[in-house]
C-alpha positions in Angstrom: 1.7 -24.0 11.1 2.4 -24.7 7.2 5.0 -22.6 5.7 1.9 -21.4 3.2 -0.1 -20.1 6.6 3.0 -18.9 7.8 3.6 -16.4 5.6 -0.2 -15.1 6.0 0.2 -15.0 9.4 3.4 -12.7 8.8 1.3 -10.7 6.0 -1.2 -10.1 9.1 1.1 -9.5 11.6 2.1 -6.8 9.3 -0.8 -5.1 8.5 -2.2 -5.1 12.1 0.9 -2.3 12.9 0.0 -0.9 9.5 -3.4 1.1 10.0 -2.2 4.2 7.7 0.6 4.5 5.3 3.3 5.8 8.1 3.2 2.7 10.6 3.4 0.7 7.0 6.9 2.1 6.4 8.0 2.1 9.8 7.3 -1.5 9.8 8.9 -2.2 6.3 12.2 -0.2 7.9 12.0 -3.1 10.3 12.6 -5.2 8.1 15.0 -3.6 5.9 16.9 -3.1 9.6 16.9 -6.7 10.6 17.7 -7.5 7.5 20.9 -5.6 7.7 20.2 -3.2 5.1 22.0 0.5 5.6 20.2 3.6 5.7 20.8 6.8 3.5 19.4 9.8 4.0 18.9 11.7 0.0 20.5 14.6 1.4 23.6 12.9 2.0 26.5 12.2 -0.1 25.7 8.3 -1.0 28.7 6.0 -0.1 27.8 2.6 -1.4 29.2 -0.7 -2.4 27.8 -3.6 -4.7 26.3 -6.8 -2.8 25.1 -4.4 0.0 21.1 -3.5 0.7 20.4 0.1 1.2 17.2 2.1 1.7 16.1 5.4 2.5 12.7 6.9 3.1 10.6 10.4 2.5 8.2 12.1 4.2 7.3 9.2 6.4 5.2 7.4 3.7 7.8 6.4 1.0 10.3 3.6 1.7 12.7 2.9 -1.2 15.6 -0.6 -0.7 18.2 -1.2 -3.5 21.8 -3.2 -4.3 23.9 -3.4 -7.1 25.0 -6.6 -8.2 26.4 -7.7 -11.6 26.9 -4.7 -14.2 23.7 -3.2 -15.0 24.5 -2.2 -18.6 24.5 -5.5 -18.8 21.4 -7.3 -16.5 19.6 -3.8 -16.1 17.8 -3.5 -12.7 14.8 -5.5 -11.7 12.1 -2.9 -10.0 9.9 -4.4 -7.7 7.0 -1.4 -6.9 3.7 -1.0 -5.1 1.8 1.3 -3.2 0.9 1.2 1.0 -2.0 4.1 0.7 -5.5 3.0 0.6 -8.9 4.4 0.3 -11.0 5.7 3.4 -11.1 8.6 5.6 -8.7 11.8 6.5 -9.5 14.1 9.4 -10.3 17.5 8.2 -8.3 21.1 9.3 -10.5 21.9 12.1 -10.8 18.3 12.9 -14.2 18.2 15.3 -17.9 19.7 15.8 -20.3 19.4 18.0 -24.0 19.1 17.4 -26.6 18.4 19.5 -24.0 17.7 23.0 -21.8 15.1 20.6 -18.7 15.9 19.8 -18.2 14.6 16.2 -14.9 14.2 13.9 -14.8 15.7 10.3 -14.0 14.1 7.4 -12.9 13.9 4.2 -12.4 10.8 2.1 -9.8 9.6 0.6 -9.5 7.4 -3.2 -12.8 5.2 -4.3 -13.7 4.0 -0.7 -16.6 1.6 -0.1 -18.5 3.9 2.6 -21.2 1.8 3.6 -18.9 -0.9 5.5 -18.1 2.0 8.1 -21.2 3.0 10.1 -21.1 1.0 12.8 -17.7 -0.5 13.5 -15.5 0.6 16.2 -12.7 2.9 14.9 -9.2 3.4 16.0 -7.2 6.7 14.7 -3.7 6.5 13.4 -1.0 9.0 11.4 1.0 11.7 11.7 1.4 14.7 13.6 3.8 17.3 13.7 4.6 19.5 17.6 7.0 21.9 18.1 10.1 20.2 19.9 12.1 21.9 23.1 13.9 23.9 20.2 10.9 25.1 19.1 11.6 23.1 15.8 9.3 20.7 13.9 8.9 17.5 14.9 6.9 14.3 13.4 5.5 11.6 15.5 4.0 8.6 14.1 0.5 7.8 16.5 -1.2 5.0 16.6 -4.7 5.5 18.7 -5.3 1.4 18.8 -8.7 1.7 20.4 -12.2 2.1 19.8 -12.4 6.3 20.0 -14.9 6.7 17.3 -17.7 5.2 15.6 -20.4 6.2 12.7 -23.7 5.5 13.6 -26.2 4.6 11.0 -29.9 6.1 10.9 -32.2 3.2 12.0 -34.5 2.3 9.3 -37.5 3.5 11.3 -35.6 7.1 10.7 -34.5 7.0 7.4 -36.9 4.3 5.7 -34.8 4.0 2.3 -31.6 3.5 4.2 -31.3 0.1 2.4 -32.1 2.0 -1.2 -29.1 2.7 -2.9 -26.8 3.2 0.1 -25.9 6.9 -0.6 -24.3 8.9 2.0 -23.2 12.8 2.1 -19.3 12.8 4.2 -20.1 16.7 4.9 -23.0 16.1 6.8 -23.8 12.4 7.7 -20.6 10.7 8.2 -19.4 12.5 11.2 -17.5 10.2 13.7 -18.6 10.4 17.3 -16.0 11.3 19.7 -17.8 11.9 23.1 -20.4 13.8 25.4 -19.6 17.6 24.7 -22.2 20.1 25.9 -19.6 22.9 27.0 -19.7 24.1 23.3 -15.5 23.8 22.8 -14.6 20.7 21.1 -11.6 18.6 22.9 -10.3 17.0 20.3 -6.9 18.1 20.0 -6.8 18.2 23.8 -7.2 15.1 23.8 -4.2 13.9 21.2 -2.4 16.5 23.2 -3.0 14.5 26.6 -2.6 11.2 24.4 0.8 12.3 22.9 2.1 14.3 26.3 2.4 17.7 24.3 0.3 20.8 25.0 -2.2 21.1 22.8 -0.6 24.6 21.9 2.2 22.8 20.5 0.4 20.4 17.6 1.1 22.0 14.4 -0.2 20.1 12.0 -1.3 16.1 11.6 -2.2 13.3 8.8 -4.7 11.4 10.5 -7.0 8.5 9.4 -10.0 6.6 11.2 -9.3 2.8 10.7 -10.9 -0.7 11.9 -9.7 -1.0 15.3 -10.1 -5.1 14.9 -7.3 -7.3 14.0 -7.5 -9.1 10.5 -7.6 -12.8 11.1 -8.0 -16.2 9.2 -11.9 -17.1 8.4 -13.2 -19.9 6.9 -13.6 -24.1 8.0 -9.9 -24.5 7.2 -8.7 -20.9 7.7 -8.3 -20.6 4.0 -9.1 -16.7 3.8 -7.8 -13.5 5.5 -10.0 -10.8 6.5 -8.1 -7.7 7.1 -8.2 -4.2 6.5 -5.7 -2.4 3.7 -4.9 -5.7 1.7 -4.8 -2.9 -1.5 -1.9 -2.4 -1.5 -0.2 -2.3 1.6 0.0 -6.3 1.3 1.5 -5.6 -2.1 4.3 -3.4 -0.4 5.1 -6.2 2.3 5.4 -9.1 0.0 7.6 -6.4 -2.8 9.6 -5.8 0.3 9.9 -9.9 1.9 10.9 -11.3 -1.4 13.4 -8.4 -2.0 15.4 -9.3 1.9 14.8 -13.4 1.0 17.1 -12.4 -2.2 19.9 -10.4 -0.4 22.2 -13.2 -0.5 21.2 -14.3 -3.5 20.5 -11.8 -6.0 21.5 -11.5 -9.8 20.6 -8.5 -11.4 20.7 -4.9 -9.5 17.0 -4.8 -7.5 15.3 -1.8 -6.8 12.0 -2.2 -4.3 10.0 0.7 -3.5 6.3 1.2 -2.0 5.0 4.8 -2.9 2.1 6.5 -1.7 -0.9 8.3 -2.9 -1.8 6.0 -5.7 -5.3 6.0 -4.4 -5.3 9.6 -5.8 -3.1 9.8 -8.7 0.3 9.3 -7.5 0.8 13.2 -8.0 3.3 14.1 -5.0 6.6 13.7 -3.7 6.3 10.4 -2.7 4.1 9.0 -5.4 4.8 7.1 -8.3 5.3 9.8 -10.5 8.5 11.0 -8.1 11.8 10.6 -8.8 12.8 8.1 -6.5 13.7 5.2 -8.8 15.1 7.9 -11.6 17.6 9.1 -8.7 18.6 5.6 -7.3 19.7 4.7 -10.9 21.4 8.0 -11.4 23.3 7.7 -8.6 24.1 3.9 -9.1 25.2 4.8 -12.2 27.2 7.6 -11.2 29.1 5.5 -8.3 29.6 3.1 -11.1 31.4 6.0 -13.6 28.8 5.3 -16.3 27.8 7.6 -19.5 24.4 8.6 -19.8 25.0 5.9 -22.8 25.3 3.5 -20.6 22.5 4.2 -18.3 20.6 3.9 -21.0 21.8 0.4 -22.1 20.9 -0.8 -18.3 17.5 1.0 -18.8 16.8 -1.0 -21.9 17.7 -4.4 -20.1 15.2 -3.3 -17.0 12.0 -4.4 -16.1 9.7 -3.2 -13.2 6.8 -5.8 -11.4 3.8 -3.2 -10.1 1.9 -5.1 -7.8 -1.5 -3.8 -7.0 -4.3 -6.3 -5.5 -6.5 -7.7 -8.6 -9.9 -8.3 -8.3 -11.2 -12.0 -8.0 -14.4 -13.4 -9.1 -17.1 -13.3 -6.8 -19.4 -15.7 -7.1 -22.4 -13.2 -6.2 -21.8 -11.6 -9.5 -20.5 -13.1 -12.0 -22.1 -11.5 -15.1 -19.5 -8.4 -14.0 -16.5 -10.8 -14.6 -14.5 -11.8 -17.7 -16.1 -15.3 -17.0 -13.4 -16.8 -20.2 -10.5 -15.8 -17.6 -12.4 -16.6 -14.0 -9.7 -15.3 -10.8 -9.4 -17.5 -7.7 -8.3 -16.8 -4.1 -5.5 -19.4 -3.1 -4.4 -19.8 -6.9 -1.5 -17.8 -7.3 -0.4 -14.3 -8.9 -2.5 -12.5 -11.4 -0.9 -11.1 -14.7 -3.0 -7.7 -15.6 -4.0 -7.2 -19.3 -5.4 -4.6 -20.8 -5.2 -3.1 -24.6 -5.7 0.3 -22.8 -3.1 0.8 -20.7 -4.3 0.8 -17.8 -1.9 -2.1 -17.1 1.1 -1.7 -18.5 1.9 -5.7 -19.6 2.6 -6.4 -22.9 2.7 -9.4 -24.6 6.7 -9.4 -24.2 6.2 -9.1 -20.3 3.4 -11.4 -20.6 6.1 -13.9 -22.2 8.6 -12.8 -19.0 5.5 -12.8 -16.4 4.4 -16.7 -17.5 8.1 -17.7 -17.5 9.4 -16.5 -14.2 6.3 -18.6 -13.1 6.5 -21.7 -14.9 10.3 -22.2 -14.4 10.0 -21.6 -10.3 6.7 -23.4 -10.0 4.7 -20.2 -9.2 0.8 -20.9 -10.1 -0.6 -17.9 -11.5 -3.9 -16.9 -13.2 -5.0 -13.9 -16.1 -6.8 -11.2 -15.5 -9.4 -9.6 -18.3 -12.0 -6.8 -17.8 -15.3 -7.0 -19.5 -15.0 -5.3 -22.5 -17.8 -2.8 -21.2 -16.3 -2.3 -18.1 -13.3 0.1 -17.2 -11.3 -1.1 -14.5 -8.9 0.4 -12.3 -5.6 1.8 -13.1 -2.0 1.1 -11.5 1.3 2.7 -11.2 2.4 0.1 -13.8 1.9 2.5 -16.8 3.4 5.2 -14.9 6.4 3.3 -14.4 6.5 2.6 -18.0 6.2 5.5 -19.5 8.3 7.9 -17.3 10.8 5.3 -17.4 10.8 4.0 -20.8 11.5 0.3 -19.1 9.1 -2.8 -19.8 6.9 -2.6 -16.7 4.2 -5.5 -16.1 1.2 -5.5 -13.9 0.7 -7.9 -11.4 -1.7 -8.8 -7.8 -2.9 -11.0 -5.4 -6.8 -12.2 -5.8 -8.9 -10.6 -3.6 -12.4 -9.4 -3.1 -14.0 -6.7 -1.1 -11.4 -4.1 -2.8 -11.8 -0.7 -0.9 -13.7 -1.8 1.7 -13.0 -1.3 5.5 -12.0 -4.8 5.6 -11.3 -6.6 2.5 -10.9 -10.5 1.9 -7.5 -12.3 0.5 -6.6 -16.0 -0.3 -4.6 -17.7 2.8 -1.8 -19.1 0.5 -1.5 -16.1 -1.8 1.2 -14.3 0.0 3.7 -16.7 -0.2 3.2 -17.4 -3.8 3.5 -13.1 -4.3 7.0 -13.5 -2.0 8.3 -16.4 -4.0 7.5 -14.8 -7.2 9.1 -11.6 -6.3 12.1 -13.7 -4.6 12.3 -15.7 -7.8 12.3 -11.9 -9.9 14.9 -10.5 -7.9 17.1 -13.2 -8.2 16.7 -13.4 -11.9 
């Protein structure tokens, strides 16, 4: 296997154990762990030393890796971020129904899914759930239900005859996963993840849980030049962020800071979104381990620049008229630089001048992204970054197409050019 394929084959790896946003950090601690980075916990009194990798994570969704290296006030920090949420479903509060002798999940869906791809498809179930330990304390557990427990049947056309007209569904009442046979009138549901977890059902307190496409993602195409794969936005964004931050631990010139939020799907309003105050607290407290000023933090803030890396559309050839045709996007061609005179990408021309340079001088291909200019596109936590910060953010993604979608389509080479180029920033 080519080094290229190689590193798809790790990206898939990856996402396989990654169906929500919680097995996404536990496998980017992993990493961080083999890599020989330290945990901290935020609540702790931070004992750290320049030249080492540390992380720490929050609420089970957030996973945050730094290092000093170099004098900050001087080289400022290089801020690798992205998010591992994506659109689809969440089970609801009382999480099952039953109509009709089917016991049926409910849901409620989660950022700008593309619901049509669902009906149909085997689905596993994956997330978090919270029982009450022997102390009678709170406990999380990370599940992963790999195997096909639910499934969304369509209405045959002979039912429904404009089922292929507009493709319009209610989630209340039509998307209702079925779970199983049920005429005694109780739903068994959380039985069921009860039995699955070895708890009594008495003692679930609370859960995150998300249907997901039980099926591996896998190469497609004559030569294997595609992946197919489910949460490529963003999650893929996250692991290459991550991969090129442990390639540079031995090699890194500037102070690094890698983090993959969540909730960006819905406006990066939490805790552990992008509008936290993760990356504000790792520099405070670099900076106080360091005996700066607040002058001083300042000075490294003005030398800093942050990469977001959110999946950019490519141009499908089924529809061209909807793409900036001037600036056409390519699987398999490299990084895409975001523009947009909006601000819904944060790049400007000065971290367009950076973006093209880290490129050209590591021999990184990369390609530009334009909207139409009568169509809005989608935001990032790039202008976030940038203006909670005050730090020259620039937007950045892999191709893809099939964005939202249960399974969405990347380029085969496009993950190692994303690791190089963030394996190139970091070392900068």
């Amino acid at each position: 296997m080519n080094t290229k394929k190689q590193y798809a084959q790790n990206l898939l790896d990856f996402l396989n154990n990654a169906p929500t946003a919680f097995q996404s950090n536990d496998e980017l601690v992993k990493m961080l762990d083999a890599a020989g980075a330290i945990q901290l916990n935020e609540g702790d009194a931070w004992d750290i030393e320049k030249g080492k990798s540390y992380y720490f994570t929050k609420e089970g969704t957030q996973c945050a890796a730094f290092r000093i290296c170099g004098d900050p006030r001087e080289t400022g920090f290089r801020i690798g971020a992205a998010h591992q949420d994506a659109p689809g479903f969440r089970i609801k509060t009382v999480p099952s129904k039953i109509d009709l002798g089917i016991e049926r999940m409910t849901l409620e869906g989660y950022g700008g899914l593309i619901v049509h791809g669902w009906l149909d498809r085997p689905l596993g179930l994956a997330g978090r759930v919270f029982v009450k330990d022997e102390n009678g304390d709170a406990k999380a557990v990370n599940v992963n239900i790999k195997k096909p427990l639910l499934i969304i049947p369509s209405a045959a056309i002979h039912v429904v005859k404009g089922v292929n007209d507009g493709a319009k569904f209610n989630i209340q009442t039509e998307l209702l996963p079925f779970f199983a046979q049920n005429s005694e009138g109780k739903p068994k549901f959380l039985s069921y993840l009860a039995e699955y977890m070895g708890v009594n059902a008495s003692d679930i307190l609370s859960f995150e849980l998300a249907p997901y496409e039980v099926f591996d993602g896998c190469f497609v195409g004559a030569n294997e030049e595609f992946i197919s794969v489910a949460r490529l936005d963003d999650a893929s964004m996250a692991y290459a962020t991550m991969a090129g931050f442990i390639e540079c631990k031995d090699d890194c010139g500037a102070s690094d800071i890698a983090v993959a939020f969540d909730h960006e799907e819905c406006g990066s309003n939490s805790n552990r979104g992008a509008r936290c105050n993760t990356i504000m607290q790792i520099i405070d407290r670099i900076c106080e381990k360091l005996g700066y000023t607040a002058e001083d933090k300042y000075r490294a803030l003005s030398k800093t620049i942050a990469l977001s890396a959110d999946m950019a559309h490519a141009t499908h050839p089924s529809y061209p008229a909807n793409h900036e045709m001037a600036l056409p996007v390519y699987l398999n061609k490299g990084p895409v630089l975001k523009l947009s005179y909006t601000q819904s990408y944060a790049t400007s021309s000065r971290g367009t001048a950076v973006f093209k340079l880290l490129c050209e001088n590591n021999g990184i291909p990369y390609q530009i992204f334009n909207n139409r200019s009568d169509v809005k596109g989608g935001g990032t936590i790039g202008p976030i970054l940038s203006a909670e910060h005050g730090i020259l953010t620039i937007d950045i993604g892999n191709p893809s197409l099939s964005m939202h979608a249960v399974r969405e389509l990347g380029g085969t080479d496009d993950c190692y050019y994303m690791t190089k180029l963030f394996y190139a920033f970091f070392k900068a």
